[in-house]
N, C-alpha and C positions, 0 to 999 in steps of 0.2 A: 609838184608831186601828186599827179592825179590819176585816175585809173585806165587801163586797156591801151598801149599803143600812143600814148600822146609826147610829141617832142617835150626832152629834157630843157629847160629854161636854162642859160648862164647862170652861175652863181647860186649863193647860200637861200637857205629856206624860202625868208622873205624875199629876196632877190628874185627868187625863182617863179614866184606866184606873182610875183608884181610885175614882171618884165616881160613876160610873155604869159602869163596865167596857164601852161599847158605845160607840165610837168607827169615825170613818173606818179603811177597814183602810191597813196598811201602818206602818211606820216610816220610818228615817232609817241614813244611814251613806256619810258622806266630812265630807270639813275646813271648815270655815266658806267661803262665799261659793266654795266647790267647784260650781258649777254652769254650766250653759250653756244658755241658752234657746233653746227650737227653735219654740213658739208661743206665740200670745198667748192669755190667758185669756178665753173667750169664753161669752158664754150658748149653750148649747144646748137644744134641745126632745130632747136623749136623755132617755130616759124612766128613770128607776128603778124598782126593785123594785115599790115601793108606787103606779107609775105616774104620780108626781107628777114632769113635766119638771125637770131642771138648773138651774136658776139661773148657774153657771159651770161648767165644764167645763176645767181645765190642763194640758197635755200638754207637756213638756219635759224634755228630756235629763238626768240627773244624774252629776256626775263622783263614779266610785268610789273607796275608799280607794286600790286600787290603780292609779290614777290611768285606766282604763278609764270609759267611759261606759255609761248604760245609760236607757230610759225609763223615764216615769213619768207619772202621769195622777191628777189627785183630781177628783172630781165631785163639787156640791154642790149644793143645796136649800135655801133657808130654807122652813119650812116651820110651818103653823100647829099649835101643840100644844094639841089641845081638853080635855086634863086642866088645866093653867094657866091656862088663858086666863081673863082677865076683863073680855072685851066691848074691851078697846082695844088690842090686838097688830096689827090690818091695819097703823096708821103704823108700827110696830116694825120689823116682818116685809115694809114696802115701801123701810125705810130700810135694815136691816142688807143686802137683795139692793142697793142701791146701792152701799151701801161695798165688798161683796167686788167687785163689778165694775169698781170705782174705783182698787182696788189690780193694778199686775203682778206676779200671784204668779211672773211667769217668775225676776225678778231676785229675788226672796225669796232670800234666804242660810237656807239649813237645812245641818245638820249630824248624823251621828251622835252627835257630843259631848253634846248638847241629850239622848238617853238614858243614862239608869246604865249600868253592864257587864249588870248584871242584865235591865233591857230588854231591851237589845241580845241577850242568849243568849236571851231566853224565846223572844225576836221568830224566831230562828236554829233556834232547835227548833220553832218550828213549821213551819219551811219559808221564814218571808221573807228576798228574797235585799236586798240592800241596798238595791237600785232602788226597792224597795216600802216599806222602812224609812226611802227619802229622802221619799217620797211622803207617807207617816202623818206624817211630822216637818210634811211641809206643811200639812198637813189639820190639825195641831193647831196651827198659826200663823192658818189662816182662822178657825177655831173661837175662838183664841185674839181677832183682831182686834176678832170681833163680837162677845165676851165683855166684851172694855175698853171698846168703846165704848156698854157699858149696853142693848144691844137683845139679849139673848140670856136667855130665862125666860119668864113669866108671857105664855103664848101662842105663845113662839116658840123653836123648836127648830130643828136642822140636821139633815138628812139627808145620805148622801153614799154615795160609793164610791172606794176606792183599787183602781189597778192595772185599768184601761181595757180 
């Protein structure tokens, strides 16, 4: 869960940092179901890095540890990975962009709890403030969704961006 355009990692937080270290940027940080939704999750044609449009686009409020509020935004992509691929990822890669769409990441319950202490500091020396930390926590739950439900490999990757 790292910044600007970096492939989504399979799997949960530590999963994600550890397996491929190139995640959506951002983390997490306030209390379970701490949140308050300000929009709905929506496709956008914003373009990322690599030029390839959104697939989804989340922007909503996150309540802080300190009970303050603050934004947050994850951008996502499914997107075709031509080192995996083996001729059959288009239904993959046209299913897993349904399911994030199908989901409201607004109500998603993220938490900083969901990082170790350790996370949490590394996240803090580089500079993420919690907003950003609630945001990555998101980004590894879409990451995570289309992990479980088997469309995520052989052809098909995530793109993304935290912090809008």
């Amino acid at each position: 869960m790292r910044k600007n355009g970096a492939v989504i990692a399979v799997g949960m937080a530590a999963v994600l940092m550890a397996a491929l270290g190139t995640t959506l940027t951002g983390c997490a940080g306030s209390e379970p179901d701490a949140i308050a939704a300000t929009s709905a999750a929506t496709a956008s044609p914003t373009p990322i890095p690599s030029g390839t449009p959104y697939d989804l686009s989340v922007q909503r409020t996150f309540i802080l540890s300190d009970g303050s509020t603050a934004p947050g935004c994850v951008q996502v992509s499914v997107v075709p990975d031509p080192q995996t691929d083996d001729g059959t990822s288009a239904d993959r890669i046209k299913r897993a962009r349904a399911l994030i769409l199908s989901r409201n990441w607004d109500a998603e319950p993220v938490s900083l709890d969901e990082l170790s202490a350790d996370e949490r500091q590394h996240e803090k020396d580089r500079g993420e403030t919690e907003g950003e930390m609630l945001a990555g926590v998101l980004s590894d739950h879409i990451s995570k969704a289309v992990t479980d439900a088997k469309l995520m490999g052989t052809g098909v990757s995530l793109r993304g961006h935290v912090g809008c």
